[in-house]
C-alpha positions as YAML, in Angstrom:
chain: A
units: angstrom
residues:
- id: 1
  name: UNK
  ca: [0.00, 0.00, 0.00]
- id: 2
  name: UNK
  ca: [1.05, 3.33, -0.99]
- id: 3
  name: UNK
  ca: [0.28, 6.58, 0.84]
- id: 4
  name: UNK
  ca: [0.04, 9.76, -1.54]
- id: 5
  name: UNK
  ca: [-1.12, 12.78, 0.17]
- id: 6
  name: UNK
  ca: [-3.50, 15.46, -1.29]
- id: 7
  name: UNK
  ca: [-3.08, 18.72, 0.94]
- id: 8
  name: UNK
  ca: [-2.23, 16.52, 3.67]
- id: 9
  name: UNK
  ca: [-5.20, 14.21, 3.30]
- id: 10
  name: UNK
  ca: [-4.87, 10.41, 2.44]
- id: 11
  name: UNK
  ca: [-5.16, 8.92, -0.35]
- id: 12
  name: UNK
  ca: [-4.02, 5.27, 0.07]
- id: 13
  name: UNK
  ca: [-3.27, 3.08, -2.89]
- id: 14
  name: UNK
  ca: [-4.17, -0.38, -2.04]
- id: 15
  name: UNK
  ca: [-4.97, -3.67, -4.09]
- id: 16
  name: UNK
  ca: [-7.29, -4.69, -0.80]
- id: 17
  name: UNK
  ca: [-10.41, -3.53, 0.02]
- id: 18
  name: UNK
  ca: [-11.83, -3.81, 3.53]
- id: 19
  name: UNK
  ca: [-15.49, -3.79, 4.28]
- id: 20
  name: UNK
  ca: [-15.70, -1.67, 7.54]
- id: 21
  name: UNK
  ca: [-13.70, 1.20, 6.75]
- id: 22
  name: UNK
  ca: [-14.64, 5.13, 7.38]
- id: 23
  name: UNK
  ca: [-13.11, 6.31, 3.32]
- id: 24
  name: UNK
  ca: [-14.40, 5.81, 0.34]
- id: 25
  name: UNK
  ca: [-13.03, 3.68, -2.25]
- id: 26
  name: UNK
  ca: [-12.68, 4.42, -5.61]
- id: 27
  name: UNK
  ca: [-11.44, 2.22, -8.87]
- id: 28
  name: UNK
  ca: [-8.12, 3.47, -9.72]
- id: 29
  name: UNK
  ca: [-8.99, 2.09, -13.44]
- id: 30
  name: UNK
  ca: [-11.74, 4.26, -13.67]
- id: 31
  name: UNK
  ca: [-11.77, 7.08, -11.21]
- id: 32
  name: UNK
  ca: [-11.51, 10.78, -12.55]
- id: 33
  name: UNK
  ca: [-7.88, 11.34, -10.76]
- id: 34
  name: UNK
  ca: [-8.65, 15.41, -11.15]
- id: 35
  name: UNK
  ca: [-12.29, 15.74, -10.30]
- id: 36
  name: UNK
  ca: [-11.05, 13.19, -6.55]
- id: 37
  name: UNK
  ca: [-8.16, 15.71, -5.82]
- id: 38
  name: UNK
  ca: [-10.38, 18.72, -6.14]
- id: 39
  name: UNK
  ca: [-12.51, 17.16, -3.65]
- id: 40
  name: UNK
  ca: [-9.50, 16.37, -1.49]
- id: 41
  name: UNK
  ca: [-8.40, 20.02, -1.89]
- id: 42
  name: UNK
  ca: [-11.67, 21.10, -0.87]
- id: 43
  name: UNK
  ca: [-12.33, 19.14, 1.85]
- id: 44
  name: UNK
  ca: [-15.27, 17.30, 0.51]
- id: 45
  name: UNK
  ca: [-13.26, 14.11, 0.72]
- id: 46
  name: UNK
  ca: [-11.11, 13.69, 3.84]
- id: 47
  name: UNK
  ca: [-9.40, 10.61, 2.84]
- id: 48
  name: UNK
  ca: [-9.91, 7.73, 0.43]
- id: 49
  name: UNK
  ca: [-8.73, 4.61, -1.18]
- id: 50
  name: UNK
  ca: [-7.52, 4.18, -4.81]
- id: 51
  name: UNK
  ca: [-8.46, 0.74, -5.32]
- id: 52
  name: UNK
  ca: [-6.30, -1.67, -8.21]
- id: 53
  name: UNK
  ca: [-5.76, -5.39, -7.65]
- id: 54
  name: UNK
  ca: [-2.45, -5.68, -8.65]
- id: 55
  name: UNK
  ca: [-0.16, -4.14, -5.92]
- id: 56
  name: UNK
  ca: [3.11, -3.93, -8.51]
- id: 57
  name: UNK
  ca: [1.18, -1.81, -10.77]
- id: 58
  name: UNK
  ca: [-0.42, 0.62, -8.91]
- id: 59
  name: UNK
  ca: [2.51, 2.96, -9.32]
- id: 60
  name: UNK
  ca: [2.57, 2.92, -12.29]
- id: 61
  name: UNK
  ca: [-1.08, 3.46, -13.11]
- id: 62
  name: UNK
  ca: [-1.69, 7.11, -11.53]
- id: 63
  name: UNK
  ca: [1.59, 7.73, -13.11]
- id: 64
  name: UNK
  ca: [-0.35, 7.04, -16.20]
- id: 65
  name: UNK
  ca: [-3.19, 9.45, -14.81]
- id: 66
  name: UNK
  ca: [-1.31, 12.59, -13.07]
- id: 67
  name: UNK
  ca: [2.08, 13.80, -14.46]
- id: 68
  name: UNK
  ca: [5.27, 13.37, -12.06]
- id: 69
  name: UNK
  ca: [7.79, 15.26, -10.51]
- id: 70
  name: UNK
  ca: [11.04, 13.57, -8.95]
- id: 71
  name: UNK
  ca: [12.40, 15.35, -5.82]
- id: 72
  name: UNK
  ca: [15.39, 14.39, -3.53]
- id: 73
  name: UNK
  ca: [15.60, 15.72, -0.21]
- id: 74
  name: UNK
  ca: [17.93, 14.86, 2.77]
- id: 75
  name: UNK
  ca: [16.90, 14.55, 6.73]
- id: 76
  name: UNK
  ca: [20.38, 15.95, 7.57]
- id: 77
  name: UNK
  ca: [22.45, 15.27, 11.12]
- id: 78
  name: UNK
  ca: [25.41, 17.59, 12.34]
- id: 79
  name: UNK
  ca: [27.79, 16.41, 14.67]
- id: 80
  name: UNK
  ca: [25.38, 17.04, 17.58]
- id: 81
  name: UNK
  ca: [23.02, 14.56, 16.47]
- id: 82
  name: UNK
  ca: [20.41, 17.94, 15.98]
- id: 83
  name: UNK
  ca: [18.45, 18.22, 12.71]
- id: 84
  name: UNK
  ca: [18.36, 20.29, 10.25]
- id: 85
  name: UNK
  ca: [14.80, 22.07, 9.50]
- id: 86
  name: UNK
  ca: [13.59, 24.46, 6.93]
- id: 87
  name: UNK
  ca: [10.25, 26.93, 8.08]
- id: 88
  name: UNK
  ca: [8.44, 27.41, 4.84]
- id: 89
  name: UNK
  ca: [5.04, 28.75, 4.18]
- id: 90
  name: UNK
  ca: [4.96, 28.90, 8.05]
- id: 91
  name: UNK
  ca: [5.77, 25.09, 8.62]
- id: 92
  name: UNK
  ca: [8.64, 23.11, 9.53]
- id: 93
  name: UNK
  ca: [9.53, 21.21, 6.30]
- id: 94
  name: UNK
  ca: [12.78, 19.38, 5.17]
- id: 95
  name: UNK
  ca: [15.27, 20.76, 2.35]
- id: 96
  name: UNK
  ca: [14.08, 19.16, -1.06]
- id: 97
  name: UNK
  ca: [13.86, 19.67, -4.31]
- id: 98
  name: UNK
  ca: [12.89, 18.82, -8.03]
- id: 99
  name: UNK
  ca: [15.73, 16.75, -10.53]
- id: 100
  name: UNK
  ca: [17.65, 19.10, -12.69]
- id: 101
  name: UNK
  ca: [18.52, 17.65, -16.13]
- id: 102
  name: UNK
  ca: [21.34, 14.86, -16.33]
- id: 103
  name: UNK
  ca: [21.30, 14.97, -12.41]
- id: 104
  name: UNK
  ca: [21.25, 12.01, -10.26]
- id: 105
  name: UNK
  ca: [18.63, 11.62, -7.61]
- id: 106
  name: UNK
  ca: [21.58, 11.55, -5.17]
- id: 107
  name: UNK
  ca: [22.89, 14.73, -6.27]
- id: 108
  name: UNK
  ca: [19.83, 16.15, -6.38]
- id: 109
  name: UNK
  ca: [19.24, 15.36, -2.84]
- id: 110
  name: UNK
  ca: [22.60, 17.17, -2.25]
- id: 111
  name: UNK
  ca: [21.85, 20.17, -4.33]
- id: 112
  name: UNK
  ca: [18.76, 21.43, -2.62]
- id: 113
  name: UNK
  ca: [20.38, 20.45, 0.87]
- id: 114
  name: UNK
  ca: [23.12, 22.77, -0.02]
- id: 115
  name: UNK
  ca: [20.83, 25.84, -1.66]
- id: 116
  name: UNK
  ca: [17.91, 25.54, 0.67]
- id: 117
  name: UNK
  ca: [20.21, 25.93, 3.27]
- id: 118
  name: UNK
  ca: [24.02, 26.98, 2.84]
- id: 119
  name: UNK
  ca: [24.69, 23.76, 4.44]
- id: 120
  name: UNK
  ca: [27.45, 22.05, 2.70]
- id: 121
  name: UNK
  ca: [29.73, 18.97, 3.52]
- id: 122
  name: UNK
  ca: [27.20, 17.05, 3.17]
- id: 123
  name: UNK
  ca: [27.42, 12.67, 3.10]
- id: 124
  name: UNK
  ca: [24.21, 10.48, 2.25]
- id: 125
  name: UNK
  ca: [24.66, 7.77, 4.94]
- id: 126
  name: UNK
  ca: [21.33, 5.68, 3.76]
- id: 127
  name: UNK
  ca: [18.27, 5.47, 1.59]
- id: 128
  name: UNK
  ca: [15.05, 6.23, 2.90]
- id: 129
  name: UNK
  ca: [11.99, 5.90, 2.04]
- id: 130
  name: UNK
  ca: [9.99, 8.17, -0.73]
- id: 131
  name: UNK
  ca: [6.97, 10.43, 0.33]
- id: 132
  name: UNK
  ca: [4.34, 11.17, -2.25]
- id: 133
  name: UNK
  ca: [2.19, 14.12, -2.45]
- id: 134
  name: UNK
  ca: [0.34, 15.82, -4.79]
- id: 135
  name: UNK
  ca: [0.91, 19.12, -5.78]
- id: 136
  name: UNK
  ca: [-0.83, 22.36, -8.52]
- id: 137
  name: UNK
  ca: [1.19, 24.93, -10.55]
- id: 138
  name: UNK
  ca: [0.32, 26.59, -13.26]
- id: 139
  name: UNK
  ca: [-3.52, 25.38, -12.96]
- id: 140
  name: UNK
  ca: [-2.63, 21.62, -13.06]
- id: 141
  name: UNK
  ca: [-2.56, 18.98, -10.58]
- id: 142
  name: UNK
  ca: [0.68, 16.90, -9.83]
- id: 143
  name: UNK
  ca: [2.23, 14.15, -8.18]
- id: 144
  name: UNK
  ca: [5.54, 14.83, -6.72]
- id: 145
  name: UNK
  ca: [7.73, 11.56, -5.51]
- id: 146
  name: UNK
  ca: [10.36, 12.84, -3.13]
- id: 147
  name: UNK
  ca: [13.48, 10.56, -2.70]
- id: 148
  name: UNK
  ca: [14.88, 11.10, 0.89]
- id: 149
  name: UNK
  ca: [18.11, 10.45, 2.27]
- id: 150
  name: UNK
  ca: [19.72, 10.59, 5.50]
- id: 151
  name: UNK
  ca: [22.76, 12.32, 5.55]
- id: 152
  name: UNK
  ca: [25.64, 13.82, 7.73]
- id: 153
  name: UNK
  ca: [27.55, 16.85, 7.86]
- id: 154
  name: UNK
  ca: [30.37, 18.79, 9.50]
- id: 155
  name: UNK
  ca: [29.19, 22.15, 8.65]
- id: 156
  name: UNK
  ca: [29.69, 24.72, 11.47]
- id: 157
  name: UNK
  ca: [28.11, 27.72, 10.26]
- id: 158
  name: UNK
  ca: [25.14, 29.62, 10.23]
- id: 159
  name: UNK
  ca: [22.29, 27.98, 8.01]
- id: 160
  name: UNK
  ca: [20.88, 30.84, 5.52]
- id: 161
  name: UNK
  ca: [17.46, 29.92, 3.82]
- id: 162
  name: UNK
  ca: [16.96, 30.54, 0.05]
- id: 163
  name: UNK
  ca: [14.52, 33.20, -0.18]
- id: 164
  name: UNK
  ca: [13.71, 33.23, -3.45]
- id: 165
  name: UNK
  ca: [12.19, 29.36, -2.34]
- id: 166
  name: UNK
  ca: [9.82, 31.43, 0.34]
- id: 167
  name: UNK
  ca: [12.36, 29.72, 3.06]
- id: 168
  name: UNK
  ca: [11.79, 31.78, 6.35]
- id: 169
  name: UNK
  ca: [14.21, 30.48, 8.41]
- id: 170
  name: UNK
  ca: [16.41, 27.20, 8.32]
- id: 171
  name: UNK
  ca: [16.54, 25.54, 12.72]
- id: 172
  name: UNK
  ca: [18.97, 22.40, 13.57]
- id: 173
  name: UNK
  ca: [16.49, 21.19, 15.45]
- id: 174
  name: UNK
  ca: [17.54, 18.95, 18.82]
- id: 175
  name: UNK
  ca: [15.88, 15.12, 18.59]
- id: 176
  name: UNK
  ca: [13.68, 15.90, 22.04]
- id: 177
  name: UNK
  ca: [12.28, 18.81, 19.97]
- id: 178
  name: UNK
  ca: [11.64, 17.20, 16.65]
- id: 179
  name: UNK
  ca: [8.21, 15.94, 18.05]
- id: 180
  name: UNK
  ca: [7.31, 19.73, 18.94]
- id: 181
  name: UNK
  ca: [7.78, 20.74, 15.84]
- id: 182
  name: UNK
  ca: [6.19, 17.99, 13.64]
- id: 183
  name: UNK
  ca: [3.02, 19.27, 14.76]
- id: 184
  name: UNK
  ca: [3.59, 22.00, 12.34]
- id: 185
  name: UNK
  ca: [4.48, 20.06, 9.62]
- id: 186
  name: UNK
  ca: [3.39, 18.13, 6.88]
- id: 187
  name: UNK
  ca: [1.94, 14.17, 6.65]
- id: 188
  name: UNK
  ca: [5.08, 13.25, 4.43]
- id: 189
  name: UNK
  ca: [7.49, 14.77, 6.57]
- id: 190
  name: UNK
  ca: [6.11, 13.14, 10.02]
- id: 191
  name: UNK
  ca: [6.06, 9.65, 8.47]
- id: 192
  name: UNK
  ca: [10.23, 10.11, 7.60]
- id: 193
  name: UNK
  ca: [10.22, 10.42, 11.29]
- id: 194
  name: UNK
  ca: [7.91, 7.47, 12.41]
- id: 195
  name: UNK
  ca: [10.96, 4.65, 10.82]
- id: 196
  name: UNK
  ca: [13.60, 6.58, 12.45]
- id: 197
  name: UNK
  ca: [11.78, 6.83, 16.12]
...
């Protein structure tokens, strides 16, 4: 099962369907994927299931609905074991950003670390999971998929947010404060968190 979120709401993509369950479910094969985000983005659906019975194509099937954008991001450590945060739009986010042309997810990851947030020396120490969200510019609807990595650095300076990305501030953020500010985050970001707890 796959959890894609639509302005922080659910949408699960699942090839099982349970009887008792408080969503609605919709056929992935035949759903309008536009008409079921507007309602997400509107609050007339709080969350739902995309329903398709085989579990290795689901993927690949609203990829055949919604265009895609590939992200890498990076849930960064300093020396101190603090991590580093970016306030955006008024919530606590992590540095990320779309694939440039003949770039590697990796250094992609890398790249917006480093412009996001001036923080440089920067070493990808594992995969994590991707996050999956859906996203509108320019009048149409999109699904981002957001590569994360964990990484480590010995940077010592001051973290300066990118502006022109509406950054507001960039926090290392101590580990008995990352709960505190999850709550004023974003569904993708929190779930990073719930494998590393």
């Amino acid at each position: 099962m796959y959890k894609v979120f639509v302005n922080d709401k659910p949408l699960f993509l699942t090839n099982e369907v349970s009887k008792e369950t408080d969503f609605q479910i919709f056929l992935l094969e035949s759903v309008d994927i536009e008409q079921l985000i507007v309602k997400m983005f509107t609050n007339k659906i709080k969350k739902a299931y995309l329903y398709y019975p085989d579990e290795k194509e689901i993927l690949k099937k609203i990829k055949e609905k919604i265009p895609v954008n590939k992200a890498g991001g990076g849930l960064v450590y300093n020396k101190k074991g603090e991590v580093l945060f970016i306030l955006r739009n008024g919530k606590w986010d992590l540095p990320k950003g779309g694939i440039e042309k003949d770039e590697t997810i990796e250094e992609t990851a890398i790249r917006e670390v480093e412009e996001e947030t001036g923080v440089n020396q920067l070493k990808i120490t594992k995969k994590l999971q991707k996050t999956y969200h859906v996203f509108k510019r320019n009048g149409k609807y999109k699904l981002k998929v957001t590569h994360w990595y964990e990484m480590t650095t010995s940077f010592e300076g001051i973290p300066k947010g990118q502006l022109e990305e509406g950054i507001e501030a960039v926090a290392w953020i101590h580990p008995d404060k990352i709960g505190e500010a999850l709550k004023n985050s974003y569904e993708n970001i929190k779930l990073l968190f719930e494998t590393q707890v």
